[in-house]
N, C-alpha and C positions, 0 to 999 in steps of 0.2 A: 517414456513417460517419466515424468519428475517426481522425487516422495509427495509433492505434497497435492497435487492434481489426484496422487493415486489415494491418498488420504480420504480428499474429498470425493471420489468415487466410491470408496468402499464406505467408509462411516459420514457422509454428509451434516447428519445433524450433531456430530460429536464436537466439546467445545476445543477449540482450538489454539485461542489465546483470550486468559482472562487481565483486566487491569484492573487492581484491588490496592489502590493506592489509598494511604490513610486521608481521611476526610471526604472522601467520594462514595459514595453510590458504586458498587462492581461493576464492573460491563465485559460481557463477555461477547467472544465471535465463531462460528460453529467455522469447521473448515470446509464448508462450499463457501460461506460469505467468505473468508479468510480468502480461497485461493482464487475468487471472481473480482477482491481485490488484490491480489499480487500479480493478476494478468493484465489486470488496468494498468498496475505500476507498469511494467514489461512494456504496453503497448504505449505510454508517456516518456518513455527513454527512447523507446524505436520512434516514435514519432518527434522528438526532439532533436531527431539527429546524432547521439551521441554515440562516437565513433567505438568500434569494438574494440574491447580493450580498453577504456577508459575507464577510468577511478571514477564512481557516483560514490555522496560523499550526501549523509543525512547531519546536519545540526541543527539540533533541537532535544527537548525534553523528552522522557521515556515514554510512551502513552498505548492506548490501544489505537490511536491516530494514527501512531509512526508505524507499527504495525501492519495499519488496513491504509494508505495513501490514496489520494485520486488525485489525479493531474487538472481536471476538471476544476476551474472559478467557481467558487461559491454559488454565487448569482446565477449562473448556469446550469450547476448538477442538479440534477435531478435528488429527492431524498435518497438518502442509502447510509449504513453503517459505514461507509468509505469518507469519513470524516474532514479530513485533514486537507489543506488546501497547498500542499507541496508544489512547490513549479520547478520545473527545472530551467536553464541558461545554460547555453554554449557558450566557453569562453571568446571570448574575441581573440584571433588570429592576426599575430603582426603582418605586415606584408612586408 
């Protein structure tokens, strides 16, 4: 089991990661939300195909977004504190 599933097993409502960037509103995310979004991230690389061993590579700004990702279109997901509208691409393969 991983630290942080074990995390969310034992203290589930304890905060996890907060974003307290100046000019915003706090938001915080307990580690069950936390780690029901890092298994989404997990299951958005395995289902993208992306080979083991590969560099996944985040650009973009710090947030509680990049933190909690879902691989899931906007227009599609359901609500959730899984914010962030991350996609991943395989690079193209010369032949």
């Amino acid at each position: 089991m991983d630290l942080l599933t074990a995390h969310a097993q034992a203290t589930p409502d304890k905060v996890a990661v907060v974003d307290d960037r100046p000019g915003q509103e706090p938001r915080q995310m307990t580690f069950a939300e936390f780690n029901a979004c890092a298994n989404r991230l997990a299951n958005g690389i395995v289902d993208a195909r992306i080979d083991a061993g590969a560099k996944v590579m985040w650009l973009g700004q710090n947030s509680l977004e990049v933190a909690s990702p879902s691989t899931t279109p906007p227009a599609r997901r359901a609500p959730s504190r899984c914010r962030s509208t991350t996609a991943f691409r395989t690079p193209s393969r010369s032949t």
